[in-house]
N, C-alpha and C positions, 0 to 999 in steps of 0.2 A: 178824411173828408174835408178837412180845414185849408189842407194844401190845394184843391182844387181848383178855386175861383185865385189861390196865386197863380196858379200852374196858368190858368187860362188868361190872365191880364196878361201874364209875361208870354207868353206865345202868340197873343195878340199884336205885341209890340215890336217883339223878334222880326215876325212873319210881315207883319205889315211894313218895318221899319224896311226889309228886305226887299218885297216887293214894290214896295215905292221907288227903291233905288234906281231897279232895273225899269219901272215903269216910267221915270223920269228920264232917263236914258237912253228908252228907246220908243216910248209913247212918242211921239212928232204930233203936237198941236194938238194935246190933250187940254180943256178949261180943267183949272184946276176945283172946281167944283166936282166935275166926274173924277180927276185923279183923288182927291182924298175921300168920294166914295166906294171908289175901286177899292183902295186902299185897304180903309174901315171892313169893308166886306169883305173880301179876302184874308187877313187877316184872321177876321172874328171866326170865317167856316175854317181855317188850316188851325186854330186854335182849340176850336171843336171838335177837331179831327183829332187833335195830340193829345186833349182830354180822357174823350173816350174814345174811339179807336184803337188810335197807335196803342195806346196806355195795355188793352185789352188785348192786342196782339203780344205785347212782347211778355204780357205775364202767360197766355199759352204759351209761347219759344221755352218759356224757362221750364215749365211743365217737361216737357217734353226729351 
């Protein structure tokens, strides 16, 4: 339970770090006020997702 909220800062930062990239790259005339809350938000829900989701799915696959 302890690895969790690492697990989720770091796929926060991953995900966003990533998405920024490409947002920066092909966002044309984004204020950067909306791109780093693009960012922040994207990020925080893909982080959510690899928490629990993904997390949940791949211990079914192993199941199985």
């Amino acid at each position: 339970m302890k690895s969790k909220p690492l697990h989720l800062l770091l796929a926060l930062l991953v995900y966003g770090f990533f998405y920024g990239i490409i947002l920066y790259y092909f966002g044309e005339g984004i204020p950067m006020q909306i791109f780093w809350s693009q960012v922040f938000i994207f990020g925080f829900l893909m982080a959510l997702a690899e928490v629990f989701v993904f997390d949940k799915m791949r211990k079914r696959r192993k199941k199985k």
